[in-house]
Each structure stands twice: as structure tokens, then as C-alpha cells.
C-alpha positions as a Python dict, from the first residue, in 0.01 Angstrom:
ca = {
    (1, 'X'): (0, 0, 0),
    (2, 'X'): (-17, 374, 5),
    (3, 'X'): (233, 618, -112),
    (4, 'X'): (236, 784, 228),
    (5, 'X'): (251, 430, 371),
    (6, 'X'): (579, 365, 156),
    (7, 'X'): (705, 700, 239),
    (8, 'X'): (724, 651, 619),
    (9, 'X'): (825, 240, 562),
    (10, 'X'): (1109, 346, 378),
    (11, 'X'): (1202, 666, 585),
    (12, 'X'): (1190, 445, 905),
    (13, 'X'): (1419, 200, 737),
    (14, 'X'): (1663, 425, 598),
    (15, 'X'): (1671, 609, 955),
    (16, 'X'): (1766, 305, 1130),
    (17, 'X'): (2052, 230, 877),
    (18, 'X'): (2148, 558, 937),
    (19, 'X'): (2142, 517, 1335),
    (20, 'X'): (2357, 220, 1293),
    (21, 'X'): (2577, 398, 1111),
    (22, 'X'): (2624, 682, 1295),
    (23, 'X'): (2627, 535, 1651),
    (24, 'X'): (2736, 170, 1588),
    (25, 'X'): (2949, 194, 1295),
    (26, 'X'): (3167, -151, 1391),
    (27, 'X'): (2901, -337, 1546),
    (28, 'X'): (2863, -691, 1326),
    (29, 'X'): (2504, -605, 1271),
    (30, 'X'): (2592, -286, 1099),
    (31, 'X'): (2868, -451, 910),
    (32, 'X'): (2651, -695, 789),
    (33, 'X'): (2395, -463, 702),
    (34, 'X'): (2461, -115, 608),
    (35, 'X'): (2847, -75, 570),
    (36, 'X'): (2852, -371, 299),
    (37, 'X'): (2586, -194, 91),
    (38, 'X'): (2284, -417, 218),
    (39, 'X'): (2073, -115, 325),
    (40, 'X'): (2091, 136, 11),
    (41, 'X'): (2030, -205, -214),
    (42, 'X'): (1730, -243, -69),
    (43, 'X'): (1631, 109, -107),
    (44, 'X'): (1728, 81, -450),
    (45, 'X'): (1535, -217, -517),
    (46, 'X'): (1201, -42, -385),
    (47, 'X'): (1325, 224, -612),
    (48, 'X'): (1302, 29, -889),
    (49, 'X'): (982, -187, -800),
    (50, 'X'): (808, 169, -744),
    (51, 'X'): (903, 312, -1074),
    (52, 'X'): (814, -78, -1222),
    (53, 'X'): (492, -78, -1126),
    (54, 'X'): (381, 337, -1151),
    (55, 'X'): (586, 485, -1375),
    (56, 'X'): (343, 529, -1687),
    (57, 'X'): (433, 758, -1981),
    (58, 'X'): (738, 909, -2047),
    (59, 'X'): (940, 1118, -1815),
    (60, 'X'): (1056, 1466, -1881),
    (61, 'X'): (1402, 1543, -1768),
    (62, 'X'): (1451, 1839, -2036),
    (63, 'X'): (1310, 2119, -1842),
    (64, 'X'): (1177, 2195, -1517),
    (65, 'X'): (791, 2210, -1646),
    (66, 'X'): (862, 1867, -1713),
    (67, 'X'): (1038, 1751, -1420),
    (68, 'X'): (773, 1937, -1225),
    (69, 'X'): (468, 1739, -1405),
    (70, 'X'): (673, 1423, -1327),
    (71, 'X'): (672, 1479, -985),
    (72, 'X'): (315, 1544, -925),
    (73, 'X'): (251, 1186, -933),
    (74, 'X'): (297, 1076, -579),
    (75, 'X'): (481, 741, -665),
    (76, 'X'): (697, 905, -893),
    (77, 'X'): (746, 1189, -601),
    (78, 'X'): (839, 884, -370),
    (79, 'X'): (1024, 721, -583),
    (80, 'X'): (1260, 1066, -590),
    (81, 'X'): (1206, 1040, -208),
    (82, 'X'): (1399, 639, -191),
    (83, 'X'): (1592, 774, -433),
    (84, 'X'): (1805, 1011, -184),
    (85, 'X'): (1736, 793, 71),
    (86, 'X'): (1956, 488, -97),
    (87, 'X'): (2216, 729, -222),
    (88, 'X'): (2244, 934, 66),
    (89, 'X'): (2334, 650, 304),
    (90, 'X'): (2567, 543, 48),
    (91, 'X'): (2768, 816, 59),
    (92, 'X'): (2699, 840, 418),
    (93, 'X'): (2879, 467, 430),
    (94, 'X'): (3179, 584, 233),
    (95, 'X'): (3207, 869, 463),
    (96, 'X'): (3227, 634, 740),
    (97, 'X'): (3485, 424, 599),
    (98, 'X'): (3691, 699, 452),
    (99, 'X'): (3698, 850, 820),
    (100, 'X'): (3827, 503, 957),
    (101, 'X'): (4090, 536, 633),
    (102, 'X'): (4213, 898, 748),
    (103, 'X'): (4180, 815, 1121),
    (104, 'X'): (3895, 1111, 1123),
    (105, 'X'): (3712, 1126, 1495),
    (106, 'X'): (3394, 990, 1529),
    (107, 'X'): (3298, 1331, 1666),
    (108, 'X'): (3359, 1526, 1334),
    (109, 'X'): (3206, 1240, 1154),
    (110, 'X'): (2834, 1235, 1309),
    (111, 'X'): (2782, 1627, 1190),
    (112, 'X'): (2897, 1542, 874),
    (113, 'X'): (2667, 1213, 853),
    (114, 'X'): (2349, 1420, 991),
    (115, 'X'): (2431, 1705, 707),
    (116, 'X'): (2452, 1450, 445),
    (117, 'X'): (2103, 1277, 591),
    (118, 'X'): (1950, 1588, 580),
    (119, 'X'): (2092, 1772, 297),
    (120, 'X'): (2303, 1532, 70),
    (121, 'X'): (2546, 1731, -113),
    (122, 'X'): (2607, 1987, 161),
    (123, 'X'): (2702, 1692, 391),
    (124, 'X'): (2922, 1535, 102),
    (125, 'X'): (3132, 1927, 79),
    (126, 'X'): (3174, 1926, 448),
    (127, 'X'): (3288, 1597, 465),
    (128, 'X'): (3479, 1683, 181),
    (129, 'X'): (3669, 1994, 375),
    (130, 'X'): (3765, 1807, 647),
    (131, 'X'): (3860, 1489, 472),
    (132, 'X'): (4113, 1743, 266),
    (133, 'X'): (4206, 1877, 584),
    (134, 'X'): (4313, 1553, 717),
    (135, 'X'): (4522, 1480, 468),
    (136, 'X'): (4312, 1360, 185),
    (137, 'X'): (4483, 1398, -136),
    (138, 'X'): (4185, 1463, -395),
    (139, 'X'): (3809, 1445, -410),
    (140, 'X'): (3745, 1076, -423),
    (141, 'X'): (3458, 836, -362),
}
């Protein structure tokens, strides 16, 4: 298998978790899936059989030369890749059942789910705002 193959595998995957999480949040099949954790686990465990099997060397975290070199192997670039992937639907799953928690509508939640899709941490502060707006007391995940 390719990187590029693996790329679009896992993107595919991690869209559809992120389909049924957005449009079918309380079907069983999303329960069962996504909302329990099933769907970022299994990102995470490509994660680590990615970084298992082409992760040579040390890596480089003290500076941004290094970081940079790191990341010029494709695996280890798509292993950075799964790596938001996994941890962006998580937080896109806490999201969801924070929002159920606060009794936030499901049309606030889905622009706050596609922000943290496409931009992770953005999506999180937005999320964030209105989740304080509603009522939430602190930060909390």
C-alpha cells in the first residue's frame, strides 16, 4: 500500500465518521461506531501501525528544521495526516455530546463540527464561544 493510497483510505473513513456524526448523530449505527470512540481508535491504531512500521531514526521535535525534515518522509507526513484525523473527530464527538448536555441546536452544532473538520482548533474556540454562551461554566473536555 501507498502513502497516497492510505491517505485517501483513511480520509474516506474519517469523512464518513464525520457524516454520521454530523447528520445522524443518534442513529444506533453512529452510536455504535463513532460516538463511543470506535472511529478515532481506529484512526489511532493506523497511526500507530504507520509510525511501527516507517518511522526509522529519531524524530526531531526541538525545532522546526527538525520537524520539517521529519515530515518530508511521506509516511511520517501521513502519519501527521491520521493523526488530526483521529483527534479531530474526537473532539468533534465531545462536541456532539456536550451540545446534547447544554441542549445546543443541531443547527449551531454542524458549523462548529465542519470548522473543527477542517481546521481543528478554530472549530474547538467556536464551539467553545457558544458552549460558554449557553451556559457552560468553564473550558472543559
Amino acid at each position: 500500500m501507498t502513502p497516497e493510497l492510505t491517505f485517501k483510505l483513511a480520509s474516506n473513513f474519517a469523512i464518513i465518521g464525520w457524516l454520521l456524526l454530523a447528520g445522524l448523530s443518534n442513529a444506533k449505527v453512529t452510536k455504535l461506531l463513532v460516538r463511543n470512540g470506535v472511529w478515532p481508535l481506529i484512526l489511532s491504531g493506523l497511526y500507530l501501525l504507520i509510525l511501527a512500521f516507517h518511522a526509522r531514526g529519531g524524530f526531531d521535535f526541538g525545532s522546526l528544521e527538525g520537524v520539517t525534515k521529519l515530515f518530508a518522509n511521506p509516511w511520517i507526513l501521513l502519519a501527521g495526516w491520521v493523526h488530526y484525523l483521529a483527534f479531530d473527530l474526537f473532539i468533534g464527538i465531545w462536541e456532539t455530546k456536550e451540545a446534547e448536555s447544554l441542549g445546543i441546536s443541531r443547527w449551531i452544532l454542524i458549523p462548529c463540527l465542519f470548522f473543527t473538520l477542517m481546521f481543528g482548533p478554530i472549530g474547538y474556540l467556536l464551539f467553545q464561544i457558544v458552549r460558554w454562551r449557553k451556559g457552560g461554566s468553564h473550558a472543559s473536555i
